[in-house]
N, C-alpha and C positions, 0 to 999 in steps of 0.2 A: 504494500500500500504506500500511496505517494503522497504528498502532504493535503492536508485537508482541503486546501482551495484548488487543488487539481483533481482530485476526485469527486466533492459536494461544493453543491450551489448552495448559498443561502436564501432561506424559505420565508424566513422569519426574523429582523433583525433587533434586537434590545425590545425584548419582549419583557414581559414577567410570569415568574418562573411554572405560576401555573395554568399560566396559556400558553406554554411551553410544552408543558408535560401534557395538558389536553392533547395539542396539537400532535404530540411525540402517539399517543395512545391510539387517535383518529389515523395518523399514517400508520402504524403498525396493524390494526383491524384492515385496512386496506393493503398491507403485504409491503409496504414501503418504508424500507431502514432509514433512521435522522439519527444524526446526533445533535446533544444539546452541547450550546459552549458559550463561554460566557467570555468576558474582557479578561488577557491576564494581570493578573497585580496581585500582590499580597495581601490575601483578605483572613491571614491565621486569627485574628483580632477580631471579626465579624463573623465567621462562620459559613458557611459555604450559603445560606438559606438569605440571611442577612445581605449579604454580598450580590448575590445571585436581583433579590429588591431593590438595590442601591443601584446596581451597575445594568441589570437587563440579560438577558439571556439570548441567544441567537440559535435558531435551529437550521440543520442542514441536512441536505437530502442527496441523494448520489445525482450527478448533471444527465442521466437518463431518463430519471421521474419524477424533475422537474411541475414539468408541464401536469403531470398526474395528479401529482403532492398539492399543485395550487387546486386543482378542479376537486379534489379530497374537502378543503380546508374550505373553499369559497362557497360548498352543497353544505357543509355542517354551519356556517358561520355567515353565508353572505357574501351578498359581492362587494360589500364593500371591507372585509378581511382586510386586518392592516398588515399585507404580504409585503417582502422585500422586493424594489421594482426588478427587472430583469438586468440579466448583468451590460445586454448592448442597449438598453434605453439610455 
């Protein structure tokens, strides 16, 4: 595996964490691997949950199901889903 922005698009950017984890549950019931990830920095003094509220969460998808992951998220949530724009916009 190649580093993260070569393999996954972002789907979701500085969300919180549990429209994260929503969104993470909705792609997986649909067969569609994310990971969540957040800003790095030293958060030992906040706690990953704390951190996670402060800073925003970002969710990713592999650049094949993309297009799937948004029509996933936009049928459960609307089209107006606050999805990250596409990367050539």
């Amino acid at each position: 595996m190649g580093r993260v922005a070569d393999d996954y698009a972002c789907l979701l950017d500085s969300v919180g964490l549990i429209d994260a984890r929503l969104a993470r549950d909705l792609l997986a019931e649909a067969g569609i691997p994310s990971l969540l990830h957040g800003p790095d920095f030293n958060f030992a003094e906040l706690g990953p949950a704390s951190h996670a509220a402060v800073r925003g969460v970002s969710v990713y998808v592999p650049h094949r199901a993309l297009s799937e992951a948004r029509a996933v998220l936009r049928a459960a949530w609307g089209e107006d889903a606050a999805l990250a724009p596409p990367a050539d916009a």
